[in-house]
N, CA and C atoms of all chains as a GROMACS GRO file, in nm:
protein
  594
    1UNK      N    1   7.511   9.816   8.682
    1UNK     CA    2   7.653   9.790   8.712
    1UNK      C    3   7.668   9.668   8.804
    2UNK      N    4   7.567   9.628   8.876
    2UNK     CA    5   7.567   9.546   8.971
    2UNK      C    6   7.605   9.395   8.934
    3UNK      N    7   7.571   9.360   8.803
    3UNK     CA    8   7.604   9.234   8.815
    3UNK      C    9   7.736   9.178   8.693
    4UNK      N   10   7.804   9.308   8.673
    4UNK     CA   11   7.929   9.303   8.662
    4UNK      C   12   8.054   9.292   8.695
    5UNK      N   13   8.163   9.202   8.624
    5UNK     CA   14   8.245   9.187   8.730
    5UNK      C   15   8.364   9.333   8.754
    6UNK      N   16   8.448   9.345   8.856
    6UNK     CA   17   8.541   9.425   8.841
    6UNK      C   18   8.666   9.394   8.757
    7UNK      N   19   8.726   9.552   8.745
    7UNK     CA   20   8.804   9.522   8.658
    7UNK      C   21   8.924   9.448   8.673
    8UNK      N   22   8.991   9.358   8.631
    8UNK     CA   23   9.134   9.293   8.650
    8UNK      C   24   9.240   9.404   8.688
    9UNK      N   25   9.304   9.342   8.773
    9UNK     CA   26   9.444   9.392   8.827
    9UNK      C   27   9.513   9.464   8.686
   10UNK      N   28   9.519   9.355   8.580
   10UNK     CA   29   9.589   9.452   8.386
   10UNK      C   30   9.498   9.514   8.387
   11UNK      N   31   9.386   9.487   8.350
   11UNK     CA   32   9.304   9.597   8.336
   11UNK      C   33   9.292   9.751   8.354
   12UNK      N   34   9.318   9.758   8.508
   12UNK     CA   35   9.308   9.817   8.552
   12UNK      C   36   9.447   9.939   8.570
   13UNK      N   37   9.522   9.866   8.536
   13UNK     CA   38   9.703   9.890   8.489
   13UNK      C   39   9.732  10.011   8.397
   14UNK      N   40   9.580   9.939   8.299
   14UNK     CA   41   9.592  10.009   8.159
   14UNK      C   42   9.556  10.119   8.133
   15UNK      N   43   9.453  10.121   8.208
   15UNK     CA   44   9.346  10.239   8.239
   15UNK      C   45   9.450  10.381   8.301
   16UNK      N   46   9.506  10.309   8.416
   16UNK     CA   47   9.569  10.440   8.499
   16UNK      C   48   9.722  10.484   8.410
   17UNK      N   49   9.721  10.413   8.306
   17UNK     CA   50   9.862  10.482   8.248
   17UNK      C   51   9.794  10.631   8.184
   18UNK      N   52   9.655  10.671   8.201
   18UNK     CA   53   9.585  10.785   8.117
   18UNK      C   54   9.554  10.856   8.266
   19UNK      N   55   9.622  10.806   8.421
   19UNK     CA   56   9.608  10.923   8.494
   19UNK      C   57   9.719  10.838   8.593
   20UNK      N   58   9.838  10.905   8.562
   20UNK     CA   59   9.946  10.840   8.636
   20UNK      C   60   9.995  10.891   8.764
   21UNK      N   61   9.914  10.985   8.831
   21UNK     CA   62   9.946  11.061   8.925
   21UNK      C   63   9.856  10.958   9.050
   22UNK      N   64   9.760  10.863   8.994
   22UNK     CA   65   9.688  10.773   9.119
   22UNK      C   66   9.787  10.690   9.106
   23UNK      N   67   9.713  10.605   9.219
   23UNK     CA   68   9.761  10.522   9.296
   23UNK      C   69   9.675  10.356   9.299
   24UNK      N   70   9.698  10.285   9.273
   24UNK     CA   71   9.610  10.109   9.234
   24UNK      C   72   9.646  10.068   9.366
   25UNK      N   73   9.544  10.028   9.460
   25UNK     CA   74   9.594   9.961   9.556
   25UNK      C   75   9.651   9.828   9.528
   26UNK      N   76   9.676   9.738   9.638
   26UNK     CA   77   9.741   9.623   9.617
   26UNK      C   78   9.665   9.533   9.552
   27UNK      N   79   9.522   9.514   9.624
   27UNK     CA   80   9.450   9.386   9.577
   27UNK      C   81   9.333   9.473   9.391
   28UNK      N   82   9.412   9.588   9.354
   28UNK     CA   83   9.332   9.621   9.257
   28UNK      C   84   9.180   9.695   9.265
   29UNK      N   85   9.169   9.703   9.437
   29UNK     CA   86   9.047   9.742   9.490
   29UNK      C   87   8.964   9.887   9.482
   30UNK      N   88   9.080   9.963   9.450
   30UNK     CA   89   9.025  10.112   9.458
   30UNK      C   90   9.167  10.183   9.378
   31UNK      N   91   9.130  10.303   9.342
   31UNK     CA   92   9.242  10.406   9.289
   31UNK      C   93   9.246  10.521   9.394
   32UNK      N   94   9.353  10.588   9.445
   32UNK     CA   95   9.378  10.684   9.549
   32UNK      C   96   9.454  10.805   9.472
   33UNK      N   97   9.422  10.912   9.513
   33UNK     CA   98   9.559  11.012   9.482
   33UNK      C   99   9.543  11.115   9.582
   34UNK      N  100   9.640  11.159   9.635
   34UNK     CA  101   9.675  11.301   9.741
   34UNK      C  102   9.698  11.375   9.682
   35UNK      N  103   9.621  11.514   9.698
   35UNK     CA  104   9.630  11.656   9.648
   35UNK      C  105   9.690  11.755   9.720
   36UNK      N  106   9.775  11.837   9.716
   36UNK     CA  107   9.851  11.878   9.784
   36UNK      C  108   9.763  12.061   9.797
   37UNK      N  109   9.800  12.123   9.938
   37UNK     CA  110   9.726  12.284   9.909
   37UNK      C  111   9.800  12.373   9.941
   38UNK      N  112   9.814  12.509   9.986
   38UNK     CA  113   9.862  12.597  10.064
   38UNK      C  114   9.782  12.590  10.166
   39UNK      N  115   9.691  12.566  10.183
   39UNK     CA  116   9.585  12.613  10.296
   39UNK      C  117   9.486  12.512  10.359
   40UNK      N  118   9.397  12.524  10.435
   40UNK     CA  119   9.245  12.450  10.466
   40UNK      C  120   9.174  12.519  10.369
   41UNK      N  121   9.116  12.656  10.358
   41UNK     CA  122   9.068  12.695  10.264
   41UNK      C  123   9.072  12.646  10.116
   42UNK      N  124   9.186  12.658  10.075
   42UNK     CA  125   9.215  12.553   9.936
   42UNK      C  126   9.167  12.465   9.897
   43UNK      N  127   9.205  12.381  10.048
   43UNK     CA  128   9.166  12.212  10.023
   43UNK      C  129   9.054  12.194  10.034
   44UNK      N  130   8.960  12.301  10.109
   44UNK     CA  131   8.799  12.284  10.075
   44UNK      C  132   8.709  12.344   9.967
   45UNK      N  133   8.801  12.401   9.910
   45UNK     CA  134   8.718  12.492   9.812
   45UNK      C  135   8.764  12.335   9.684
   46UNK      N  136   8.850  12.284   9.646
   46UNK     CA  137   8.881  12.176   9.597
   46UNK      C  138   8.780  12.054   9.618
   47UNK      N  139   8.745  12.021   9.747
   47UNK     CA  140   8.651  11.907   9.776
   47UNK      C  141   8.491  11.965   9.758
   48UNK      N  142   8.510  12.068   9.799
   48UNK     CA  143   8.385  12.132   9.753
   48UNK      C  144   8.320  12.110   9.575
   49UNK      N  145   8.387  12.116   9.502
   49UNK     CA  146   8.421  12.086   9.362
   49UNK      C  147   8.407  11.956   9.308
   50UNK      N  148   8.487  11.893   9.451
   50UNK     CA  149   8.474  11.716   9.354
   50UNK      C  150   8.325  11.640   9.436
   51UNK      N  151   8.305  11.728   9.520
   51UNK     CA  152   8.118  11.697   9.545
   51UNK      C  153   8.028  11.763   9.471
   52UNK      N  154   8.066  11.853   9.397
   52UNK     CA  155   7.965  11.860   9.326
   52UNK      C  156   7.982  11.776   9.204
   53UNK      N  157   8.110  11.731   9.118
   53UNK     CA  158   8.130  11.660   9.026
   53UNK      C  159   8.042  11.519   9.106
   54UNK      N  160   8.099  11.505   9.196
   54UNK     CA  161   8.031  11.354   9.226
   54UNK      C  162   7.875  11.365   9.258
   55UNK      N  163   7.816  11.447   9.234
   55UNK     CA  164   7.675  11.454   9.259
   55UNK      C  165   7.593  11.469   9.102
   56UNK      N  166   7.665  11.518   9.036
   56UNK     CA  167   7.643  11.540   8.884
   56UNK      C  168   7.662  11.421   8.797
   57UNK      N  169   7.770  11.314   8.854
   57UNK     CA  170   7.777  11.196   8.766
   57UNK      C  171   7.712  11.084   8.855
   58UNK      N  172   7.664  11.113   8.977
   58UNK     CA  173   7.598  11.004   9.027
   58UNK      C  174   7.720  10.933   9.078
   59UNK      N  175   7.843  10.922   9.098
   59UNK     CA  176   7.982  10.844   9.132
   59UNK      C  177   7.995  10.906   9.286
   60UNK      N  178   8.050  10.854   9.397
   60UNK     CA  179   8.071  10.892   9.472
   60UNK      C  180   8.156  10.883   9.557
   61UNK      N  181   8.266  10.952   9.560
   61UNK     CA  182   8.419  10.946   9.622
   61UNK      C  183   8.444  10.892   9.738
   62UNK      N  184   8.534  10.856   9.865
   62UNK     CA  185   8.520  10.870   9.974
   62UNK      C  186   8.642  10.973   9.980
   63UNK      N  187   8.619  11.102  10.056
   63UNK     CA  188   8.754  11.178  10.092
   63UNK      C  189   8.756  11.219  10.189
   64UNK      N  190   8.880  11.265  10.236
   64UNK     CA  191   9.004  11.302  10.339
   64UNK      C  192   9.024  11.401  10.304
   65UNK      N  193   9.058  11.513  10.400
   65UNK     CA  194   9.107  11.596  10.346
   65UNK      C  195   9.105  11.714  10.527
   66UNK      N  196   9.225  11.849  10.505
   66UNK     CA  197   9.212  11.867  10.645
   66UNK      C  198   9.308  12.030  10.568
   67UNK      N  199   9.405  12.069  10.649
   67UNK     CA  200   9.473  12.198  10.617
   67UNK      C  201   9.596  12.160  10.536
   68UNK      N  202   9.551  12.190  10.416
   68UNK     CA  203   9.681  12.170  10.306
   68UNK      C  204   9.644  12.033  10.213
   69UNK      N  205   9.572  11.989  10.248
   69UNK     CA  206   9.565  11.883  10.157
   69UNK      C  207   9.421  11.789  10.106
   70UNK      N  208   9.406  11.692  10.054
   70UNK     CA  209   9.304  11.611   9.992
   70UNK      C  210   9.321  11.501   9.908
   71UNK      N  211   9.269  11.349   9.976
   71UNK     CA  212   9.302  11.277   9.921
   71UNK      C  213   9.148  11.189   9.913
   72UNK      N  214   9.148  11.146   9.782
   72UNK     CA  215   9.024  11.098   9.706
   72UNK      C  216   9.047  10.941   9.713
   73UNK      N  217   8.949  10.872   9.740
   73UNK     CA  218   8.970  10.742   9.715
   73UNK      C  219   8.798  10.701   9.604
   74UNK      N  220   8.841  10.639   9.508
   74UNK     CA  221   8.785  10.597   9.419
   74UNK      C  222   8.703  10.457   9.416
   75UNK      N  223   8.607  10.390   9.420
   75UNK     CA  224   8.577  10.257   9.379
   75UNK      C  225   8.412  10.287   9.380
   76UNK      N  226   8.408  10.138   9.280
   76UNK     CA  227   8.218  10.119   9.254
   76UNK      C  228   8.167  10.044   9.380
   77UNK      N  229   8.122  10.103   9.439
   77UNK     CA  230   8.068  10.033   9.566
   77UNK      C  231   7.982   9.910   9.516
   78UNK      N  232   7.881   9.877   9.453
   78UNK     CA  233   7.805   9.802   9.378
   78UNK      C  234   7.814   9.664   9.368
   79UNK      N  235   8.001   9.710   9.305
   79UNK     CA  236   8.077   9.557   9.252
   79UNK      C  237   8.216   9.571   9.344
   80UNK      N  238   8.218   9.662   9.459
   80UNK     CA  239   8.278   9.629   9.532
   80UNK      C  240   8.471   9.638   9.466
   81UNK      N  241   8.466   9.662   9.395
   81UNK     CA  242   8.592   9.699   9.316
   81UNK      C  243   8.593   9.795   9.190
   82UNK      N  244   8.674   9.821   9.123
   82UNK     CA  245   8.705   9.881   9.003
   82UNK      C  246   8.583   9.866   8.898
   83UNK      N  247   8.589  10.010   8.824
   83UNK     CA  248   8.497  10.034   8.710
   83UNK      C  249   8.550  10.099   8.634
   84UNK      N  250   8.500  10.090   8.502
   84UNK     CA  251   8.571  10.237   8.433
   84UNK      C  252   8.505  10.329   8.459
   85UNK      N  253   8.398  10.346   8.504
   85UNK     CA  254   8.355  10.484   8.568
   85UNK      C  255   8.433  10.547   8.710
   86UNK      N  256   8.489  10.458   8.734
   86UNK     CA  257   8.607  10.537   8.866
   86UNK      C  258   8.681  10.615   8.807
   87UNK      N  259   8.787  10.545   8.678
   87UNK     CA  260   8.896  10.625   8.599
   87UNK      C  261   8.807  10.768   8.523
   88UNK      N  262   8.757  10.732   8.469
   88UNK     CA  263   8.687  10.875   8.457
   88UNK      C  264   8.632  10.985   8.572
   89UNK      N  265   8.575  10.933   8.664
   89UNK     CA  266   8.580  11.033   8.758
   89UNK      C  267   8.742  11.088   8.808
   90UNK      N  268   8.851  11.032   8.785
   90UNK     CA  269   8.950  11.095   8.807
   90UNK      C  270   8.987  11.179   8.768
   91UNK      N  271   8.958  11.067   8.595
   91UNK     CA  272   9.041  11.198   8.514
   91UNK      C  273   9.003  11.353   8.530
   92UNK      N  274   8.821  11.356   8.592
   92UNK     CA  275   8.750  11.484   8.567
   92UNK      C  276   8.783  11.550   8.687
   93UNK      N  277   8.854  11.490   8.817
   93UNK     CA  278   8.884  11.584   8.916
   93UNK      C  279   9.039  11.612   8.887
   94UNK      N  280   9.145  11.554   8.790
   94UNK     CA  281   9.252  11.585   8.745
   94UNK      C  282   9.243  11.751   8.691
   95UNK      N  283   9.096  11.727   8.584
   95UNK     CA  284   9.086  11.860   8.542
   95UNK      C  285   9.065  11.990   8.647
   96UNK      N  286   8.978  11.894   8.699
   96UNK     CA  287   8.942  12.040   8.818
   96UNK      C  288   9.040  12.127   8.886
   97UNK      N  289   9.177  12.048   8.906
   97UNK     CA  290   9.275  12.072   8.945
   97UNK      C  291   9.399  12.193   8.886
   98UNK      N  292   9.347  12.140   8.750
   98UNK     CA  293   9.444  12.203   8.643
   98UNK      C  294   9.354  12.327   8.600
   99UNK      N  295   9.257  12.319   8.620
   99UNK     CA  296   9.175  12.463   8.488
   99UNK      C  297   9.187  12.552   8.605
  100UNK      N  298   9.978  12.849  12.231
  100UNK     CA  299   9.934  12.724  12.208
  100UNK      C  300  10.072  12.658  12.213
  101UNK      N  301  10.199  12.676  12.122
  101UNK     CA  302  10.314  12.593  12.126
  101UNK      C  303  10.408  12.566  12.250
  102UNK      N  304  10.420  12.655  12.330
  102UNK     CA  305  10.417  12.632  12.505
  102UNK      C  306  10.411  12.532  12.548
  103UNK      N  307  10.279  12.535  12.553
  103UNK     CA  308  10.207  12.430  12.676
  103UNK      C  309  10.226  12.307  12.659
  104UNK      N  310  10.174  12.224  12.738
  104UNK     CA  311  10.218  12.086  12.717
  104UNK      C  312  10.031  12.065  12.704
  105UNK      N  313  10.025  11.907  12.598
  105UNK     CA  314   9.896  11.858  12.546
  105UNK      C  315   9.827  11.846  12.671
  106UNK      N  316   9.666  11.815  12.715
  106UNK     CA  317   9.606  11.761  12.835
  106UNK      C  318   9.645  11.638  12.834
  107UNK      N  319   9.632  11.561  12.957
  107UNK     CA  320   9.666  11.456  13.019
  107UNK      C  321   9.543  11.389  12.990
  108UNK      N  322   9.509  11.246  12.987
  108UNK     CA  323   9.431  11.193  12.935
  108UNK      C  324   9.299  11.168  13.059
  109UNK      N  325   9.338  11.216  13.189
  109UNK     CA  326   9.302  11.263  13.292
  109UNK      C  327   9.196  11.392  13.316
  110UNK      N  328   9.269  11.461  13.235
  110UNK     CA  329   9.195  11.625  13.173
  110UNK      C  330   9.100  11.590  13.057
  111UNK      N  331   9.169  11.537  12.926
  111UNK     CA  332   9.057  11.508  12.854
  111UNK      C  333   8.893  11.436  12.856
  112UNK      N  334   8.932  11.347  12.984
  112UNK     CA  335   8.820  11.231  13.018
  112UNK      C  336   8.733  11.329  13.086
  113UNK      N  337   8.816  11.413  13.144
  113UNK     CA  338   8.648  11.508  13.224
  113UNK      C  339   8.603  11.590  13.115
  114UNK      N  340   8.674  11.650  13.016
  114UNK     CA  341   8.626  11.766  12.910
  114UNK      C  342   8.545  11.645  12.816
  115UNK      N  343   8.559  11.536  12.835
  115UNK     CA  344   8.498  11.465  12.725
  115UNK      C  345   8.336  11.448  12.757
  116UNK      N  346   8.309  11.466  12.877
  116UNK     CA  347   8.169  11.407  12.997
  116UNK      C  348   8.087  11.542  12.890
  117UNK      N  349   8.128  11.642  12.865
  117UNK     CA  350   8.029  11.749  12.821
  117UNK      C  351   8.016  11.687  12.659
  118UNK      N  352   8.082  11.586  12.570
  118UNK     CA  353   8.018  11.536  12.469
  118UNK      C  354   8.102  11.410  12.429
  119UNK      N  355   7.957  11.356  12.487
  119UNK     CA  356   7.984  11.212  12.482
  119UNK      C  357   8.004  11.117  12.421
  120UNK      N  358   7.957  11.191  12.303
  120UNK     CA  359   7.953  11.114  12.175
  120UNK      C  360   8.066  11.073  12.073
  121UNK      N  361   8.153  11.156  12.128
  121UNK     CA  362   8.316  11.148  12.094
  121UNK      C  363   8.398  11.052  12.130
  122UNK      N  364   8.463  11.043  12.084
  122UNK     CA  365   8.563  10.915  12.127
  122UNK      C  366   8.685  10.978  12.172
  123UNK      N  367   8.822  10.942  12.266
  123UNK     CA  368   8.889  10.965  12.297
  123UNK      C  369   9.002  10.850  12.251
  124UNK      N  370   9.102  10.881  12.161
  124UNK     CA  371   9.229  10.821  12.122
  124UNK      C  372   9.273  10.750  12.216
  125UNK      N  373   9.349  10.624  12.210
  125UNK     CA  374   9.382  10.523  12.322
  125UNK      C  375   9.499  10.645  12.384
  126UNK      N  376   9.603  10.695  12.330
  126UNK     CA  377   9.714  10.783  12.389
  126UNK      C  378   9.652  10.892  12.455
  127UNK      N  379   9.519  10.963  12.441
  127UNK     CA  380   9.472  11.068  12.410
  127UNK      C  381   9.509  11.206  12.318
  128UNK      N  382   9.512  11.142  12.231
  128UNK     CA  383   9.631  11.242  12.144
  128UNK      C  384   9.519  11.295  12.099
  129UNK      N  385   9.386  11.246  12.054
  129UNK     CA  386   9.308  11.344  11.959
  129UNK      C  387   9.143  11.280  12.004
  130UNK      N  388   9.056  11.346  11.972
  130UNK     CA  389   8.920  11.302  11.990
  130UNK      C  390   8.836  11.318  11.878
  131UNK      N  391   8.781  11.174  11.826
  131UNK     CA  392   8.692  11.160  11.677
  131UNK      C  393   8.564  11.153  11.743
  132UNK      N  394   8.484  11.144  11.590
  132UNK     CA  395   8.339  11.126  11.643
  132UNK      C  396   8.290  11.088  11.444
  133UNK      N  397   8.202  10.999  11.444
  133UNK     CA  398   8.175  10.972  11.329
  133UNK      C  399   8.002  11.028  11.326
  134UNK      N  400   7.965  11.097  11.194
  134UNK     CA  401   7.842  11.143  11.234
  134UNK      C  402   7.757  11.066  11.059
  135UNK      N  403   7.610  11.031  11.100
  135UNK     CA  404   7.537  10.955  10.986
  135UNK      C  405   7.466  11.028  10.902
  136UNK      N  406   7.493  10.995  10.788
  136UNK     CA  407   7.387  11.077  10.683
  136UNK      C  408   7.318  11.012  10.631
  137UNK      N  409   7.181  11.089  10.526
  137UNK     CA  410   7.102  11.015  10.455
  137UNK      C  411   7.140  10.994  10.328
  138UNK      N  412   7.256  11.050  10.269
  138UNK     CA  413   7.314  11.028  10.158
  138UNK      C  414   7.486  11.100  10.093
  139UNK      N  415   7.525  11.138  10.018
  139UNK     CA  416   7.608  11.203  10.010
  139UNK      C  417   7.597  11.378   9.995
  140UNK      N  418   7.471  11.400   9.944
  140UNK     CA  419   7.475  11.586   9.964
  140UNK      C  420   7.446  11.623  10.123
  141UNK      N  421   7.397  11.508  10.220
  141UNK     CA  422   7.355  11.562  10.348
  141UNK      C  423   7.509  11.599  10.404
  142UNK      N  424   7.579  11.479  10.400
  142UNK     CA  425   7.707  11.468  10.466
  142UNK      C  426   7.808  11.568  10.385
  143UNK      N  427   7.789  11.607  10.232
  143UNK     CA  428   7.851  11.701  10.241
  143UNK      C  429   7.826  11.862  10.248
  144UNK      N  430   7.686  11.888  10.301
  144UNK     CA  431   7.644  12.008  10.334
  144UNK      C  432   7.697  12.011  10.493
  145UNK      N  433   7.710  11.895  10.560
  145UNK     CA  434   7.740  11.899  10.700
  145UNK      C  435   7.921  11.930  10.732
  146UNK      N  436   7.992  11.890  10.593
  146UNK     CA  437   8.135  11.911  10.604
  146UNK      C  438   8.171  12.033  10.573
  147UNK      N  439   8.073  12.113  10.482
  147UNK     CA  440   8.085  12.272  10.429
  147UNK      C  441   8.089  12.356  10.552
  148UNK      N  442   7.955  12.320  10.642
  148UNK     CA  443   7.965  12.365  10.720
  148UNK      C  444   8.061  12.384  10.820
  149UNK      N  445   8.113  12.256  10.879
  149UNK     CA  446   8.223  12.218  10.940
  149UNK      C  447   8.305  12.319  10.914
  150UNK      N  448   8.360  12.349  10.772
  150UNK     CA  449   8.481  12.409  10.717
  150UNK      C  450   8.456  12.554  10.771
  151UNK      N  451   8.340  12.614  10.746
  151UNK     CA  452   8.307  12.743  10.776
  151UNK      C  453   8.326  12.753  10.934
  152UNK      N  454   8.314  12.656  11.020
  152UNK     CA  455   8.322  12.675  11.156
  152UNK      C  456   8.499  12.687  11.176
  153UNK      N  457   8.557  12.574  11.114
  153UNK     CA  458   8.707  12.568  11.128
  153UNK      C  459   8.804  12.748  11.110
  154UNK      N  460   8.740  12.742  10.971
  154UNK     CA  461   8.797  12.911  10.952
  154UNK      C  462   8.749  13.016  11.027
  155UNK      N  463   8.638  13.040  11.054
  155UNK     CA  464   8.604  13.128  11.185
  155UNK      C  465   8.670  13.139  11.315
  156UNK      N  466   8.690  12.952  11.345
  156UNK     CA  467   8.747  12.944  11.476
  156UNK      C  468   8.966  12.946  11.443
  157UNK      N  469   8.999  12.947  11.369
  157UNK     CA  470   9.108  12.929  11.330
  157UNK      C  471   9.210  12.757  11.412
  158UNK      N  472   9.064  12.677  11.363
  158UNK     CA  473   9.134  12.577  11.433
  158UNK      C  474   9.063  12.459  11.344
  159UNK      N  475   9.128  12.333  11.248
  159UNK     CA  476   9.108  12.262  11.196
  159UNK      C  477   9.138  12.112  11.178
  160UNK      N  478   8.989  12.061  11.168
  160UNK     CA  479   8.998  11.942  11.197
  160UNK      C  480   9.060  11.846  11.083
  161UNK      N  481   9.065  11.739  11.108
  161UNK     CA  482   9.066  11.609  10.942
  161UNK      C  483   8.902  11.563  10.942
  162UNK      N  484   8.887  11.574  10.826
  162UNK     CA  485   8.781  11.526  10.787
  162UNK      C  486   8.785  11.398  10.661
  163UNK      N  487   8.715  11.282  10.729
  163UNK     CA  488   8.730  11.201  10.622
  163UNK      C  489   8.543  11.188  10.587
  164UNK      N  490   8.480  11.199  10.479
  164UNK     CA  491   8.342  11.214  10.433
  164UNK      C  492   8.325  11.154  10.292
  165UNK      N  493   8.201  11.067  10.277
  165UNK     CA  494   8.140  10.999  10.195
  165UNK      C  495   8.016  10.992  10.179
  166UNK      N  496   7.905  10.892  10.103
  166UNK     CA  497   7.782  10.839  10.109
  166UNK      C  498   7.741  10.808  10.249
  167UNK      N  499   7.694  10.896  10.283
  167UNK     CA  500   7.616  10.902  10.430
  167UNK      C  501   7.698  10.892  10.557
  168UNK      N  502   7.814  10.939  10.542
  168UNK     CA  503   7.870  10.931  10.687
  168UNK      C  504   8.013  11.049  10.624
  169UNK      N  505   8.041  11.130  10.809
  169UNK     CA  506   8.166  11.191  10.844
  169UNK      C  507   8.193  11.180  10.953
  170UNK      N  508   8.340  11.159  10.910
  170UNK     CA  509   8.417  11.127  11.038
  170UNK      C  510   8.513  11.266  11.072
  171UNK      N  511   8.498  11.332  11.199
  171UNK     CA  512   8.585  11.414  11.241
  171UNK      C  513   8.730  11.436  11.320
  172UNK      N  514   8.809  11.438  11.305
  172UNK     CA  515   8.876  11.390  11.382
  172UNK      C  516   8.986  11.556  11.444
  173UNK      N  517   8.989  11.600  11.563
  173UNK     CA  518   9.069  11.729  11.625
  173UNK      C  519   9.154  11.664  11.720
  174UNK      N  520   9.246  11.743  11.668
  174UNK     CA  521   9.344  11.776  11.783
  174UNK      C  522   9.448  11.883  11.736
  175UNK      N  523   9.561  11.930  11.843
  175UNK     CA  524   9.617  12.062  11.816
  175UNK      C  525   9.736  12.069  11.797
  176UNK      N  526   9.732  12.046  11.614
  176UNK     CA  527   9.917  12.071  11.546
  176UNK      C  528   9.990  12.066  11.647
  177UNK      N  529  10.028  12.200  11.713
  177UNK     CA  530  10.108  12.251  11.758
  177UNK      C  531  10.200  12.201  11.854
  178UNK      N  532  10.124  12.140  11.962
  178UNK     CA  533  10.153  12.041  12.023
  178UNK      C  534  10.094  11.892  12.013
  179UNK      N  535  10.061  11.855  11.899
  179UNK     CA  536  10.062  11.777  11.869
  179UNK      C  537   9.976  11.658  11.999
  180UNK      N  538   9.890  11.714  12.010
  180UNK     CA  539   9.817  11.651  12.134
  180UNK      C  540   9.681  11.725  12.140
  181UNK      N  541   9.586  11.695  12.290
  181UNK     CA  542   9.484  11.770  12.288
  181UNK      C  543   9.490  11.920  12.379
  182UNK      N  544   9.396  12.023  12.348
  182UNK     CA  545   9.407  12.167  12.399
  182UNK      C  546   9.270  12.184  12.431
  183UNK      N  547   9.234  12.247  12.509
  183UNK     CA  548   9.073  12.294  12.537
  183UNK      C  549   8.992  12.323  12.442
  184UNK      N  550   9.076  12.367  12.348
  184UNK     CA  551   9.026  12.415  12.180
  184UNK      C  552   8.992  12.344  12.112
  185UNK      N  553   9.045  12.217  12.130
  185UNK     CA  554   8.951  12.124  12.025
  185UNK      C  555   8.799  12.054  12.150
  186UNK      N  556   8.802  12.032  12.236
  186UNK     CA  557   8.718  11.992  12.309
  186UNK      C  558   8.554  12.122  12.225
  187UNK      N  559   8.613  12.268  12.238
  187UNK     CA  560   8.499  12.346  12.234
  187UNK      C  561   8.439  12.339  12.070
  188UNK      N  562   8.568  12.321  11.997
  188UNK     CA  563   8.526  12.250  11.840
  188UNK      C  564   8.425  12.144  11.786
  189UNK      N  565   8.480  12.096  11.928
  189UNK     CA  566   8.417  11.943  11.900
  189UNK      C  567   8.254  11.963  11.954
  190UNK      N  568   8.220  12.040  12.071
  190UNK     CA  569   8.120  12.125  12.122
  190UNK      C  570   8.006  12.178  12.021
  191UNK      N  571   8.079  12.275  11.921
  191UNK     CA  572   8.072  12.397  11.806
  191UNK      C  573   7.988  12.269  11.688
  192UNK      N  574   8.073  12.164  11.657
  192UNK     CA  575   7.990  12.094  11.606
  192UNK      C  576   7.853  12.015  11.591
  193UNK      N  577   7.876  11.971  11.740
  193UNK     CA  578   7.749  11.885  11.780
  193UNK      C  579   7.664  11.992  11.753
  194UNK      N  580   7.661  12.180  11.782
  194UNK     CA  581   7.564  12.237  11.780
  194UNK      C  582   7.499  12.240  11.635
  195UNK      N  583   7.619  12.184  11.535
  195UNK     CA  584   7.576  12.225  11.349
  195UNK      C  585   7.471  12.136  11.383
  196UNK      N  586   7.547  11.996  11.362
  196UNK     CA  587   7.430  11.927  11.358
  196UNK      C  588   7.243  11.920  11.425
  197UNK      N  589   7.284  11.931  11.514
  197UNK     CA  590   7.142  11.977  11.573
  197UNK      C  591   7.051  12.078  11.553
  198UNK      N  592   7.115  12.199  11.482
  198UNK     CA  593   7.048  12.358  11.476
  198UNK      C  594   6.938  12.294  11.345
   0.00000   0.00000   0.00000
């Protein structure tokens, strides 16, 4: 992955119309989304989940998260911006969310 | 806890001498501490833990955690400032790490 470039600002546009609940930062740098909980419990049993997803695909999130909530921030450290392996790790903690 | 008024940044600076490793907020509103890992399952076996201490103690921190590093950050909703309670949290932790 390393000596690829990141994805374009469109690019990257295009991608998140298939998970419209993130967030594109300004300079195109990363994808974000806040998860909302009832509880601390919730919100860790949730992050608990997207570490193990991120240990299984080798991708690795940076998150936040505290009583009631969780927010994921996405990017390829590598290339220092956007991949399509970010949007897919979303989409798969979208699921986690929903099943 | 909703009573009282937060410690004075006066109070916090001496509760802080018992762990040093913490940082104290310019206002003193809250006290972080960033801790290093060797990868992402270390740092997030160290935040599981964390969580299990939070629910025991009924007092919870923000946690922001990634590829080899967590950052903790306490202080107390309620009053929206610092309480003796997060000082002994902050205590409770240093012991995870070390055990």
């Amino acid at each position: 992955m390393g000596g690829i470039p990141p994805l374009t600002r469109y690019d990257a546009q295009q991608l998140l119309l298939q998970i419209p609940s993130w967030q594109l930062s300004d300079e195109a740098h990363d994808i974000r989304r806040r998860f909302e909980f009832r509880d601390f419990a919730e919100a860790m049993s949730f992050v608990e989940k997207i570490g193990e997803l991120a240990e299984r695909e080798g991708h690795h999130p940076d998150i936040c998260f505290g009583w009631g909530y969780a927010e994921i921030l996405l990017y390829s450290h590598k290339i220092d911006g956007l991949h399509e392996n970010d949007f897919i790790m979303a989409a798969k903690a979208e699921q986690l969310i929903t099943a």
